[in-house]
PDB file of N, CA, C and O in Angstrom:
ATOM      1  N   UNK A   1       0.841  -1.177   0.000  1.00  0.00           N
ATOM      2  CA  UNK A   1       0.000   0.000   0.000  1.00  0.00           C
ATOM      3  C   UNK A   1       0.887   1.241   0.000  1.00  0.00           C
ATOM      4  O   UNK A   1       1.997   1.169   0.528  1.00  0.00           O
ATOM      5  N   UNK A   2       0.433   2.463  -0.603  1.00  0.00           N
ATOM      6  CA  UNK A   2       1.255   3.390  -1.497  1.00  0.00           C
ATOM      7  C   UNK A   2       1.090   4.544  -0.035  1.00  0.00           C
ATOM      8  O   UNK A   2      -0.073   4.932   0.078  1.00  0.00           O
ATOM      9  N   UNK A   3       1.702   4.904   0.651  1.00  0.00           N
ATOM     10  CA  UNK A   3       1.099   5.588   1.746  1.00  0.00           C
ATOM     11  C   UNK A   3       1.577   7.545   1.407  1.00  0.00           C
ATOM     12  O   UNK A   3       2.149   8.086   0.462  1.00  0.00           O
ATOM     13  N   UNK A   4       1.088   7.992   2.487  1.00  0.00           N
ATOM     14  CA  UNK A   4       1.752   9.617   2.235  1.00  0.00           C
ATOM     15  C   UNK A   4       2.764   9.470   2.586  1.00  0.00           C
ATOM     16  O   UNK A   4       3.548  10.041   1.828  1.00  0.00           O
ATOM     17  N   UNK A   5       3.468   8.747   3.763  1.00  0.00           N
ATOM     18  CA  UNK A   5       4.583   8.961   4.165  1.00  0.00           C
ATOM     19  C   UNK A   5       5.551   8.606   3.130  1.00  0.00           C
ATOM     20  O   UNK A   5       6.641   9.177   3.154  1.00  0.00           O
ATOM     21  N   UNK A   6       5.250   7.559   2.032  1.00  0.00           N
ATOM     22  CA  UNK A   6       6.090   6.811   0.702  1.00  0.00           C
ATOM     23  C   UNK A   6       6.266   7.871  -0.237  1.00  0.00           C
ATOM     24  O   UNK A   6       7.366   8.228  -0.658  1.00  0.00           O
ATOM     25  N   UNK A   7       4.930   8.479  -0.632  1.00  0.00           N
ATOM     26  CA  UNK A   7       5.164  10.046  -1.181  1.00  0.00           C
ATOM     27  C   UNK A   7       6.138  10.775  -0.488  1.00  0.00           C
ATOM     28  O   UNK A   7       7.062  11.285  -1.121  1.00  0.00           O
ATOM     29  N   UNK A   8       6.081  10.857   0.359  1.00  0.00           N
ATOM     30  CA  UNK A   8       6.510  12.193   0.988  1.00  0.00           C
ATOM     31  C   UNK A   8       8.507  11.768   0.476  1.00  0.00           C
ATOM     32  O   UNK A   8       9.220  12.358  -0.336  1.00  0.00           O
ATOM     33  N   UNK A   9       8.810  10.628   1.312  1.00  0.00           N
ATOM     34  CA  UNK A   9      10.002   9.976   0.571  1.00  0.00           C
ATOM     35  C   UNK A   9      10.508   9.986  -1.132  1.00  0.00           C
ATOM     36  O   UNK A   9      11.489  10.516  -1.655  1.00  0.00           O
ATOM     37  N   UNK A  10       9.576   9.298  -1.624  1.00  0.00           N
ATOM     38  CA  UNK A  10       9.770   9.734  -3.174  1.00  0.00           C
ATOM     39  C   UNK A  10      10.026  11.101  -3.375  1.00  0.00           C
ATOM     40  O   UNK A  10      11.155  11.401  -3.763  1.00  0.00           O
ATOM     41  N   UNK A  11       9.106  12.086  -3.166  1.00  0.00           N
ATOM     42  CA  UNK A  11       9.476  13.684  -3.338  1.00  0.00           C
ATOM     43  C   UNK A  11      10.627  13.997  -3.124  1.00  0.00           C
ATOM     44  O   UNK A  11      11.295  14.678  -3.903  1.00  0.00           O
ATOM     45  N   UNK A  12      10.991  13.589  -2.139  1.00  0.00           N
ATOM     46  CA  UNK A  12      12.350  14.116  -1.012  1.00  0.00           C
ATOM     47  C   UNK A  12      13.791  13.620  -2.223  1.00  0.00           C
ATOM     48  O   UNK A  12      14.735  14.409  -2.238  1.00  0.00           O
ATOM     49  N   UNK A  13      13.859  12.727  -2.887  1.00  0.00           N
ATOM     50  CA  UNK A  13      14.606  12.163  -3.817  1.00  0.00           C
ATOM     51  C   UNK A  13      14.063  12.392  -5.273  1.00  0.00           C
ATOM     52  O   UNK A  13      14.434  11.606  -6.145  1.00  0.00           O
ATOM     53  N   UNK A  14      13.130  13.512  -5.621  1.00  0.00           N
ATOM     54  CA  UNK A  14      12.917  13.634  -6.505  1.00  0.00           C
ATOM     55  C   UNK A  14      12.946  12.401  -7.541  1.00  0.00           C
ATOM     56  O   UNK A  14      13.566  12.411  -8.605  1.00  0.00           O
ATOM     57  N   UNK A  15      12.242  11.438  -7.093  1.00  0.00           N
ATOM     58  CA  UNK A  15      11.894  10.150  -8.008  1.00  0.00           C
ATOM     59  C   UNK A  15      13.186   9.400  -7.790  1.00  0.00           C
ATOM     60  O   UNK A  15      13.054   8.259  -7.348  1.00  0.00           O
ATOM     61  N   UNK A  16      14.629   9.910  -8.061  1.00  0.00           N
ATOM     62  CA  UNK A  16      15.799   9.503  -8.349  1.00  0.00           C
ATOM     63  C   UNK A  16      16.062   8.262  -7.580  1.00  0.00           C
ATOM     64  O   UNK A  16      16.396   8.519  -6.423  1.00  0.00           O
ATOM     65  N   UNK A  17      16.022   7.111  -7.835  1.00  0.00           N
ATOM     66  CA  UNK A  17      15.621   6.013  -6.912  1.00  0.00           C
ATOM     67  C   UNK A  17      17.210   5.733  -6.701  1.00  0.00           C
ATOM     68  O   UNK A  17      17.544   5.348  -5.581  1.00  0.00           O
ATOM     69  N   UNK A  18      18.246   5.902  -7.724  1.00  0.00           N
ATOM     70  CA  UNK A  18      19.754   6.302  -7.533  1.00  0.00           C
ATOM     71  C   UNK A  18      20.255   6.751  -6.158  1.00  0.00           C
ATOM     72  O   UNK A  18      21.076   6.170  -5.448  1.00  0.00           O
ATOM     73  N   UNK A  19      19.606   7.897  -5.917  1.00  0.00           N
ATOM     74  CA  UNK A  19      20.073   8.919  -5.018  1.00  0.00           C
ATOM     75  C   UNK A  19      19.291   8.263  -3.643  1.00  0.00           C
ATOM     76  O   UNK A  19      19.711   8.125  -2.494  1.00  0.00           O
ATOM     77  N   UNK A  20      18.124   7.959  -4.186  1.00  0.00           N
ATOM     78  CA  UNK A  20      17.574   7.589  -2.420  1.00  0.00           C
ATOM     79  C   UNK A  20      18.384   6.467  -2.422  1.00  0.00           C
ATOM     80  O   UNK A  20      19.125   6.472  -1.438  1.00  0.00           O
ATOM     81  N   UNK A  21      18.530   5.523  -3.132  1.00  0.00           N
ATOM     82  CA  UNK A  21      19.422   3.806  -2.917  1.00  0.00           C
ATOM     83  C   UNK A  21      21.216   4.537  -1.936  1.00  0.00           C
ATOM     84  O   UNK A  21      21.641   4.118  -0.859  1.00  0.00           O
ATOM     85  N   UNK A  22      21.826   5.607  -2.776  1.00  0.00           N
ATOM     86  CA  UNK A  22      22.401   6.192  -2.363  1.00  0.00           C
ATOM     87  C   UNK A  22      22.707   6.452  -0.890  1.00  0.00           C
ATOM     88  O   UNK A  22      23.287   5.875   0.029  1.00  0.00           O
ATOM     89  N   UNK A  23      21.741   8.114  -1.194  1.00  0.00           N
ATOM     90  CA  UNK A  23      21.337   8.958  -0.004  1.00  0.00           C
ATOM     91  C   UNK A  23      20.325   8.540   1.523  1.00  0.00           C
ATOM     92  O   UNK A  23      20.431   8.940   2.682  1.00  0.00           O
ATOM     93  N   UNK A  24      19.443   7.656   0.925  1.00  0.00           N
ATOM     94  CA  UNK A  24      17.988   7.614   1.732  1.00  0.00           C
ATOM     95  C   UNK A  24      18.087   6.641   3.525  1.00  0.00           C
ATOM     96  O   UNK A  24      18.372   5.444   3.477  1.00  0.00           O
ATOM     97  N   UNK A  25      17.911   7.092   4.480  1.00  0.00           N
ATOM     98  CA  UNK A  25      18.374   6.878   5.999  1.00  0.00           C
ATOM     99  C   UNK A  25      17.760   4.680   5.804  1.00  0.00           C
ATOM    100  O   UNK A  25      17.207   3.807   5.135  1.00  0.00           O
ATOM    101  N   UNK A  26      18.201   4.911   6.549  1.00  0.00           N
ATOM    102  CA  UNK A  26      17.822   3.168   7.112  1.00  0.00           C
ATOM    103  C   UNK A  26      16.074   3.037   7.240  1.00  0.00           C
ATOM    104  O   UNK A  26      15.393   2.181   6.675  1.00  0.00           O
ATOM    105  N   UNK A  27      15.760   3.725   7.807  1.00  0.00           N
ATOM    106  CA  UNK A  27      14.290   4.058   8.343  1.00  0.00           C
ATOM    107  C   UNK A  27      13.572   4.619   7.086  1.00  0.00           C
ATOM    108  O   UNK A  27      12.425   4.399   7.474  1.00  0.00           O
ATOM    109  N   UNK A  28      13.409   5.188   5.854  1.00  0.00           N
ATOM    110  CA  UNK A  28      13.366   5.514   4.355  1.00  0.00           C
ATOM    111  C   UNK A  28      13.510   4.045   4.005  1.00  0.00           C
ATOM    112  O   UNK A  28      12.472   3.392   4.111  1.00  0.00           O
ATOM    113  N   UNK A  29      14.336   3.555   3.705  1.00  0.00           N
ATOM    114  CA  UNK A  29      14.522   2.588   2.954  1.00  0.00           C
ATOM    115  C   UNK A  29      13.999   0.866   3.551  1.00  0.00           C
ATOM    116  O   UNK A  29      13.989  -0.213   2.959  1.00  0.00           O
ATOM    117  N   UNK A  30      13.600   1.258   4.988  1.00  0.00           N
ATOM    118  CA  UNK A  30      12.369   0.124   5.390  1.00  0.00           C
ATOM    119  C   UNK A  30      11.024   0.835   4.996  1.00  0.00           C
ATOM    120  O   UNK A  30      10.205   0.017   4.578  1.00  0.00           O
ATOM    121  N   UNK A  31      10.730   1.671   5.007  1.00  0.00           N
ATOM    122  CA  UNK A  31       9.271   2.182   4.503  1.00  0.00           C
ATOM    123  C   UNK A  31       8.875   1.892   3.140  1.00  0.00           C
ATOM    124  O   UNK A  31       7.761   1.483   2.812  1.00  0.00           O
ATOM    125  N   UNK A  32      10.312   2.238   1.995  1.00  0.00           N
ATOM    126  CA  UNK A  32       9.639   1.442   0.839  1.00  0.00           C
ATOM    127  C   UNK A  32      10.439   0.621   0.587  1.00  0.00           C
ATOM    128  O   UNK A  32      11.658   0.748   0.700  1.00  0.00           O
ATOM    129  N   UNK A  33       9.759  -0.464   0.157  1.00  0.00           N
ATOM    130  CA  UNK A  33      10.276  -2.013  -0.066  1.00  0.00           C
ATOM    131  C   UNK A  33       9.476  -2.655  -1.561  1.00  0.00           C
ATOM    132  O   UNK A  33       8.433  -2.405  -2.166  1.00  0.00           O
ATOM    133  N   UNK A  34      10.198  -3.252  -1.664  1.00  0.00           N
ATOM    134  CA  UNK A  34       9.841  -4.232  -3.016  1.00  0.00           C
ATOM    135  C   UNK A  34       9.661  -3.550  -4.066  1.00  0.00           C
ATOM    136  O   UNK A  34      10.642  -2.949  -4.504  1.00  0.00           O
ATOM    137  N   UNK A  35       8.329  -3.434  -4.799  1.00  0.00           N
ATOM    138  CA  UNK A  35       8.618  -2.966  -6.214  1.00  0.00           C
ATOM    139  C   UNK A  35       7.669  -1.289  -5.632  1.00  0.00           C
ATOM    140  O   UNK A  35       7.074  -0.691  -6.529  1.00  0.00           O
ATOM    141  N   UNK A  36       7.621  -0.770  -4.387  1.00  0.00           N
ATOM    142  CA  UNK A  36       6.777  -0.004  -4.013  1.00  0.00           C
ATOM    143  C   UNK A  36       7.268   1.885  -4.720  1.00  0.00           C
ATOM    144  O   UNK A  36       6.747   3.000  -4.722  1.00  0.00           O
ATOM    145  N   UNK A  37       8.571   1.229  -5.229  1.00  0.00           N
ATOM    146  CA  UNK A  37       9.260   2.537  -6.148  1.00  0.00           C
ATOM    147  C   UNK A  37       8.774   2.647  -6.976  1.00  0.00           C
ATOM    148  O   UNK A  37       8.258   3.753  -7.133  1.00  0.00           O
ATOM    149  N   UNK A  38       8.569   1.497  -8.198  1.00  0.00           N
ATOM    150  CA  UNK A  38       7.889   1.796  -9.213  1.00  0.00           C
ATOM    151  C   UNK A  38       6.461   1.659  -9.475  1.00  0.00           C
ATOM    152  O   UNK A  38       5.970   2.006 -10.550  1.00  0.00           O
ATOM    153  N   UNK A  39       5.637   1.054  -8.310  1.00  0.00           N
ATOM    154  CA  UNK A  39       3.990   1.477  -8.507  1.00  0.00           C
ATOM    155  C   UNK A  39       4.041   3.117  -8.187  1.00  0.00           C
ATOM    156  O   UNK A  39       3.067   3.689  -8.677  1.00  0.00           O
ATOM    157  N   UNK A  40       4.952   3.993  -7.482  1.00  0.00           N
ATOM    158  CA  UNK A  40       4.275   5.349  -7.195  1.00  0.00           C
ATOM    159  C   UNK A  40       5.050   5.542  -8.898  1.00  0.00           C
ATOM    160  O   UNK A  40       4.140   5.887  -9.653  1.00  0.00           O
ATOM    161  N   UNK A  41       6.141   5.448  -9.531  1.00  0.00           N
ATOM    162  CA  UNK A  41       6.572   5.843 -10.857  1.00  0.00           C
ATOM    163  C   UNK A  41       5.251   5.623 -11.393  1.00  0.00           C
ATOM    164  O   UNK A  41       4.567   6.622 -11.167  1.00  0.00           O
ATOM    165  N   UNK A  42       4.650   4.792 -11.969  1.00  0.00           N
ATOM    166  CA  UNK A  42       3.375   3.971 -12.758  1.00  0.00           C
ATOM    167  C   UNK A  42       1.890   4.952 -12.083  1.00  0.00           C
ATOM    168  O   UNK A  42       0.962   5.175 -12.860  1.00  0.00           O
ATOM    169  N   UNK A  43       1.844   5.270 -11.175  1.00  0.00           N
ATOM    170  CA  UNK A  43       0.811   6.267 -10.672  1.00  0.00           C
ATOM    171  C   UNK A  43       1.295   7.274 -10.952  1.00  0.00           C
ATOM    172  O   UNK A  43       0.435   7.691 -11.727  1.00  0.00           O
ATOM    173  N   UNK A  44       2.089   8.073 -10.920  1.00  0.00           N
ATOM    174  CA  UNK A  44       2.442   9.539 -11.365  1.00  0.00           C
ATOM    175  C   UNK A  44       2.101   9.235 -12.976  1.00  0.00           C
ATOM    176  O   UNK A  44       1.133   9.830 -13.448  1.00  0.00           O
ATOM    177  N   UNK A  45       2.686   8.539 -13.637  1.00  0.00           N
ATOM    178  CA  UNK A  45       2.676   8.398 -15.381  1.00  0.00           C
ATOM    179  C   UNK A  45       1.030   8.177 -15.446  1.00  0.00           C
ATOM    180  O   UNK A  45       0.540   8.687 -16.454  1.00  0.00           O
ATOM    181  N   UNK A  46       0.383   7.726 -14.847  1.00  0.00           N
ATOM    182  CA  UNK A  46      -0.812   7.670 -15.047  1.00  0.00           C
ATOM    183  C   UNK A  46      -1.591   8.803 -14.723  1.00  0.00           C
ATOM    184  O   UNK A  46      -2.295   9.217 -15.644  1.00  0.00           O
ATOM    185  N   UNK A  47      -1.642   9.371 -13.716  1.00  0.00           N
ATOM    186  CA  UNK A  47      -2.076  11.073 -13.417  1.00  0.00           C
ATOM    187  C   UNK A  47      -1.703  11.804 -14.362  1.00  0.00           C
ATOM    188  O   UNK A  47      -2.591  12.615 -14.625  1.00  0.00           O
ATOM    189  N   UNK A  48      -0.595  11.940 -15.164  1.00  0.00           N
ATOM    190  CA  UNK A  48       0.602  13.009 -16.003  1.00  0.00           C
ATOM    191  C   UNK A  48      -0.614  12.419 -17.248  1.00  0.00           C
ATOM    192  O   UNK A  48      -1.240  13.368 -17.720  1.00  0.00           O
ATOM    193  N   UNK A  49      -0.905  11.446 -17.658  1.00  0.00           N
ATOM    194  CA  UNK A  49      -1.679  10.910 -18.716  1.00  0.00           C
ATOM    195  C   UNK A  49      -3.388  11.389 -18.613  1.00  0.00           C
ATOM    196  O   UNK A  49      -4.025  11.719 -19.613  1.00  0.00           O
ATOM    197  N   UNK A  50      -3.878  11.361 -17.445  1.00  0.00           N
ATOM    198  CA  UNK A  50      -5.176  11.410 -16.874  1.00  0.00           C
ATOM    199  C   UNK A  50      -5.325  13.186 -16.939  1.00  0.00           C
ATOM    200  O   UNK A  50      -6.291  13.705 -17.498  1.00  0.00           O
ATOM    201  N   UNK A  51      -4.206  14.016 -16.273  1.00  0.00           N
ATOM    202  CA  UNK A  51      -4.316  15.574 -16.160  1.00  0.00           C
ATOM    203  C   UNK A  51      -4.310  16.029 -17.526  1.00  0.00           C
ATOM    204  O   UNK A  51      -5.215  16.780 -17.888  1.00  0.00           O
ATOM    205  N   UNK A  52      -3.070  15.540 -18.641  1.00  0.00           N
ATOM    206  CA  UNK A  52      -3.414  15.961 -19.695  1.00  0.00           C
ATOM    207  C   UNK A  52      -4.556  15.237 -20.902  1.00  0.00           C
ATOM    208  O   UNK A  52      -4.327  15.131 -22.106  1.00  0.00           O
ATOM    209  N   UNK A  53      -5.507  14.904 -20.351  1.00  0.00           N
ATOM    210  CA  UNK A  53      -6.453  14.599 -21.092  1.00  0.00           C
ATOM    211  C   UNK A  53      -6.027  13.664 -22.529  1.00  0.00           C
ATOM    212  O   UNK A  53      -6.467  13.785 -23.673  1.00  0.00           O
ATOM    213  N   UNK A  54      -5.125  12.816 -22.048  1.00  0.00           N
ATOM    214  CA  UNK A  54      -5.119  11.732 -23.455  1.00  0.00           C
ATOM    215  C   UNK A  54      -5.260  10.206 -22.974  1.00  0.00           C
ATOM    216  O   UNK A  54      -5.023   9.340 -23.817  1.00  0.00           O
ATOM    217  N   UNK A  55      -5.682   9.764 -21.493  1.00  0.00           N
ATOM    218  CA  UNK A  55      -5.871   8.900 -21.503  1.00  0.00           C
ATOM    219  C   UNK A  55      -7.486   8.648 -21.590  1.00  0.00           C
ATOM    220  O   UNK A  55      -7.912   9.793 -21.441  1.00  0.00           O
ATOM    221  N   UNK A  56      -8.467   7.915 -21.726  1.00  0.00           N
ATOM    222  CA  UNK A  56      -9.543   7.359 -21.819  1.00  0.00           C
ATOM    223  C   UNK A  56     -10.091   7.352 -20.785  1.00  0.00           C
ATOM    224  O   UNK A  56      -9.464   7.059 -19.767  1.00  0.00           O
ATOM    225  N   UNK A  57     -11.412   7.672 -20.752  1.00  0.00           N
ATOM    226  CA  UNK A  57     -12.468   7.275 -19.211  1.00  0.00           C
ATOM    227  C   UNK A  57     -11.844   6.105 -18.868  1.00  0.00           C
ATOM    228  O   UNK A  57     -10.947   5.885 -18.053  1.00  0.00           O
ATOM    229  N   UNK A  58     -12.511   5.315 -19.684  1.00  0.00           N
ATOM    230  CA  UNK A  58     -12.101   3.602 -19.638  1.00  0.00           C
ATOM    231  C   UNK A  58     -10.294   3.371 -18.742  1.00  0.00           C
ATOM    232  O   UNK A  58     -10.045   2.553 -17.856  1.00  0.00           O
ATOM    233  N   UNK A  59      -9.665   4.028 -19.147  1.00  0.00           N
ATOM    234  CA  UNK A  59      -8.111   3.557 -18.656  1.00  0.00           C
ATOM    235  C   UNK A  59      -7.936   4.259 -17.984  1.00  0.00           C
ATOM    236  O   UNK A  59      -6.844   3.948 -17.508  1.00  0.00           O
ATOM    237  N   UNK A  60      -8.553   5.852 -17.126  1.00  0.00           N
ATOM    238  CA  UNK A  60      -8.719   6.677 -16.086  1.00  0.00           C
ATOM    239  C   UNK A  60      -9.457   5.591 -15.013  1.00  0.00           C
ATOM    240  O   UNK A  60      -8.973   5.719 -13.888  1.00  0.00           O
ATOM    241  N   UNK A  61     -10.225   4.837 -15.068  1.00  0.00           N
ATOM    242  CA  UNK A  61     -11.504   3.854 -14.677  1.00  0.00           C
ATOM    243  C   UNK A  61     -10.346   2.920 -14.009  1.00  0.00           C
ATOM    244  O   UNK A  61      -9.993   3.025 -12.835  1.00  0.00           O
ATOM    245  N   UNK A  62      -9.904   2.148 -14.787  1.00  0.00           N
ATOM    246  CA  UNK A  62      -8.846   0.940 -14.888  1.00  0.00           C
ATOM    247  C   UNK A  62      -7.682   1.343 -13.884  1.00  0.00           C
ATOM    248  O   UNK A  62      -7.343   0.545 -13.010  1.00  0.00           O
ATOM    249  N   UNK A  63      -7.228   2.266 -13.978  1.00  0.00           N
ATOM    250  CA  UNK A  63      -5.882   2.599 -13.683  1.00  0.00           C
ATOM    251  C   UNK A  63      -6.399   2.790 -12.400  1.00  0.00           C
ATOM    252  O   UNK A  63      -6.071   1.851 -11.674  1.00  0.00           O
ATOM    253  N   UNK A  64      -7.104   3.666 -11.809  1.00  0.00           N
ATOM    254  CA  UNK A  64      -7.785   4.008 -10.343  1.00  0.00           C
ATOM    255  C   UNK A  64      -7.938   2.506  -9.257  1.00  0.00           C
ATOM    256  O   UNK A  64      -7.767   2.287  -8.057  1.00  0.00           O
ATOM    257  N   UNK A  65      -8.343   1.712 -10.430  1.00  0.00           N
ATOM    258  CA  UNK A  65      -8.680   0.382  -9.635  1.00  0.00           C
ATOM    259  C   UNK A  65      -7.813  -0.329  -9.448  1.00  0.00           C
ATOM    260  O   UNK A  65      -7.734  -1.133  -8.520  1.00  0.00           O
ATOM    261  N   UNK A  66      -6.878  -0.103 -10.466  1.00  0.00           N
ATOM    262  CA  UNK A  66      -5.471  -0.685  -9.878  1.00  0.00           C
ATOM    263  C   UNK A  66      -4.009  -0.248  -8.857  1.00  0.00           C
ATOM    264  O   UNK A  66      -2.972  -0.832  -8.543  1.00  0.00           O
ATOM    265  N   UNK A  67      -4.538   0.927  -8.613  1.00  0.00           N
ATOM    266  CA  UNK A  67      -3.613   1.515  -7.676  1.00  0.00           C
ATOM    267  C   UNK A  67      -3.569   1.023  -6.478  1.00  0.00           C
ATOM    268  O   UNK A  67      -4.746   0.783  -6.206  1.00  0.00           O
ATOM    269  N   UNK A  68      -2.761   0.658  -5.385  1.00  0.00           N
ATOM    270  CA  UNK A  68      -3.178   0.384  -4.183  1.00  0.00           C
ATOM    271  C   UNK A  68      -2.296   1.061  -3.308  1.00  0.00           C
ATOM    272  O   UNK A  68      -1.198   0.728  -2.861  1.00  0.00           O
ATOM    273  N   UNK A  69      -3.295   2.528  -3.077  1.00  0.00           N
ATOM    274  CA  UNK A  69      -2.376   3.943  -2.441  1.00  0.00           C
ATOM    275  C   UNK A  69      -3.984   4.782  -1.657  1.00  0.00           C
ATOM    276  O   UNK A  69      -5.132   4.908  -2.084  1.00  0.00           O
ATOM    277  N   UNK A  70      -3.352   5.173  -0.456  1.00  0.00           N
ATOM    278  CA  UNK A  70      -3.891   5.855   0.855  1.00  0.00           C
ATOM    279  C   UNK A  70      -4.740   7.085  -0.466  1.00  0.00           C
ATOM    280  O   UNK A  70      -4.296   7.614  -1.485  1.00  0.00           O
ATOM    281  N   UNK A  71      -6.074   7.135   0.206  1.00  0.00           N
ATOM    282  CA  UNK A  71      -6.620   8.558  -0.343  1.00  0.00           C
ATOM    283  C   UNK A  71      -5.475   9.638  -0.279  1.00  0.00           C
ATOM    284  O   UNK A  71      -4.933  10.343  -1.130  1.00  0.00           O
ATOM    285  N   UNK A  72      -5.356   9.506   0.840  1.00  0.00           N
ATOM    286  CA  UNK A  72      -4.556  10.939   1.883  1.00  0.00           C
ATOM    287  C   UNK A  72      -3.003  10.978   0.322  1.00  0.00           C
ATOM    288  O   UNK A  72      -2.580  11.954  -0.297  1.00  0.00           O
ATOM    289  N   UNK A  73      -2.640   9.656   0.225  1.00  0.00           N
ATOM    290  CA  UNK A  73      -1.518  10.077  -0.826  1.00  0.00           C
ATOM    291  C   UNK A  73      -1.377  10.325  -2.014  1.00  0.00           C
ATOM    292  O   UNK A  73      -0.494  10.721  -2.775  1.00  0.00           O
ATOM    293  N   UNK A  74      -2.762   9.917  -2.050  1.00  0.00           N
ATOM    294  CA  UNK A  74      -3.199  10.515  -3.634  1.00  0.00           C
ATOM    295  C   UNK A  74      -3.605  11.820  -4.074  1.00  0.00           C
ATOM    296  O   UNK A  74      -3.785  12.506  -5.080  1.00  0.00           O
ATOM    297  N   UNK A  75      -3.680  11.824  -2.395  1.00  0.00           N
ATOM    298  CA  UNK A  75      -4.167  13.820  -2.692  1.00  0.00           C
ATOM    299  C   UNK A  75      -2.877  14.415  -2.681  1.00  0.00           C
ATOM    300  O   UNK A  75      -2.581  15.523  -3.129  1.00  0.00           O
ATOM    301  N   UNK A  76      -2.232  13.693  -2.202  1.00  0.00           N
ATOM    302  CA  UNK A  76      -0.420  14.650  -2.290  1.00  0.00           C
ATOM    303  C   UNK A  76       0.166  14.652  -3.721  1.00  0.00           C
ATOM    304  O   UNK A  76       0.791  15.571  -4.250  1.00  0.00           O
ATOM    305  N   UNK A  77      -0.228  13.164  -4.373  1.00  0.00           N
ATOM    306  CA  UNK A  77       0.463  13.335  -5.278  1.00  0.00           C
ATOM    307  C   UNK A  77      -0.015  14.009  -6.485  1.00  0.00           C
ATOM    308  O   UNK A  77       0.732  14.525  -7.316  1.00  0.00           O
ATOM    309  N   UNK A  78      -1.640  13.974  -6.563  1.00  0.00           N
ATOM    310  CA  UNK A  78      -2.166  15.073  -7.417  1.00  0.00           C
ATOM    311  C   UNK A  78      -1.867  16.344  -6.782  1.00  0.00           C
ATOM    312  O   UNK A  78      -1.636  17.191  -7.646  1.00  0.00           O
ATOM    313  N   UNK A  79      -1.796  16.735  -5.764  1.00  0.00           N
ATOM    314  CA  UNK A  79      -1.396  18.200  -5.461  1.00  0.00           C
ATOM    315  C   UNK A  79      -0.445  18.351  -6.502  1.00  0.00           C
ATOM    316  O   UNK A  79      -0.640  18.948  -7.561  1.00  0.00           O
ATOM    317  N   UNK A  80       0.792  17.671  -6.076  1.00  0.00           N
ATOM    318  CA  UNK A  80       2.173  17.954  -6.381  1.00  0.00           C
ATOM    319  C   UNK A  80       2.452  18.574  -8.314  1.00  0.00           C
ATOM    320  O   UNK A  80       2.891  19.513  -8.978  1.00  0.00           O
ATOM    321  N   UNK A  81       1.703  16.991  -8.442  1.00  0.00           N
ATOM    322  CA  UNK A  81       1.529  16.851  -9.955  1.00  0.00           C
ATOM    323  C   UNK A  81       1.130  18.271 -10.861  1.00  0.00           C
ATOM    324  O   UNK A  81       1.420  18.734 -11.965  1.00  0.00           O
ATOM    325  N   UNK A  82       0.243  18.673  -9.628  1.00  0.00           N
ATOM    326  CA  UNK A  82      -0.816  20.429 -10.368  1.00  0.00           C
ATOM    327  C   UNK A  82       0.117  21.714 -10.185  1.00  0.00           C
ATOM    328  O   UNK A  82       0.059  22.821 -10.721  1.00  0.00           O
ATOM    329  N   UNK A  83       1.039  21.155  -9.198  1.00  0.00           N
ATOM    330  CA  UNK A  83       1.940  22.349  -8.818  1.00  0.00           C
ATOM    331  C   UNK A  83       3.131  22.546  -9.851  1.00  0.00           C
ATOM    332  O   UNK A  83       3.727  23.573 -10.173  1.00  0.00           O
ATOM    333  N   UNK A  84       3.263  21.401 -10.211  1.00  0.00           N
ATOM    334  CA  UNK A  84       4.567  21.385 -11.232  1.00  0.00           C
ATOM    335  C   UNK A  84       5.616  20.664 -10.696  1.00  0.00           C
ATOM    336  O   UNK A  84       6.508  20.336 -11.479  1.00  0.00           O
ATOM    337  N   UNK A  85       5.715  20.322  -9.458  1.00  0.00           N
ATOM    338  CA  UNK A  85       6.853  19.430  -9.036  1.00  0.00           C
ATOM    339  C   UNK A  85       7.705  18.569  -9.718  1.00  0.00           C
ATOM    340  O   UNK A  85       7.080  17.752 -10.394  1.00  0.00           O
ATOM    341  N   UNK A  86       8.645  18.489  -9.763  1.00  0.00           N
ATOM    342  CA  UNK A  86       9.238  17.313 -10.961  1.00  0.00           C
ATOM    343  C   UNK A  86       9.631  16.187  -9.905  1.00  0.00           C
ATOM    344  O   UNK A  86      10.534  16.273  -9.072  1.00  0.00           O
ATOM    345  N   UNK A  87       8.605  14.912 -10.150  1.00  0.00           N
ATOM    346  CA  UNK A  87       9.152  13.805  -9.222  1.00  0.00           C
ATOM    347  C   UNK A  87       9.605  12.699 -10.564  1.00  0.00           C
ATOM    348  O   UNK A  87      10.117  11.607 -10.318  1.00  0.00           O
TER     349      UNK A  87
END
């Protein structure tokens, strides 16, 4: 499950999964585990697709149901997404 606190991490490393593997504390790098880097990558590409209006109801529909992320972090990451953030 995709939480705010996992956002909040991703942001902090600007996506750069390099730099957090790198940079990112002991306590960061137990919070995300397994492939939990690239479902938030695959949810941002899907919002970036959904905001600019070229993906489909149908695959806006699809994609929602396949996410498995906290309301609370989905509102961060559409915030972010509207602000311009580069994650």
């Amino acid at each position: 499950m995709i939480t705010e606190n996992k956002i909040k991490i991703y942001a902090k490393y600007g996506g750069d999964e390099d730099y957090f593997s790198r940079s990112g504390t002991a306590e960061e790098k137990q919070a995300i585990v397994g492939n939990e880097w690239y479902e938030i990558q695959n949810i941002i590409q899907d919002l970036n697709l959904i905001k600019n209006k070229v993906a489909s109801d149908e695959y806006e529909h699809k994609a929602r149901e396949d996410w498995h992320i906290e309301t609370k972090a989905l509102q961060l990451l559409e915030d972010l997404i509207l602000r311009g953030v580069t994650l």
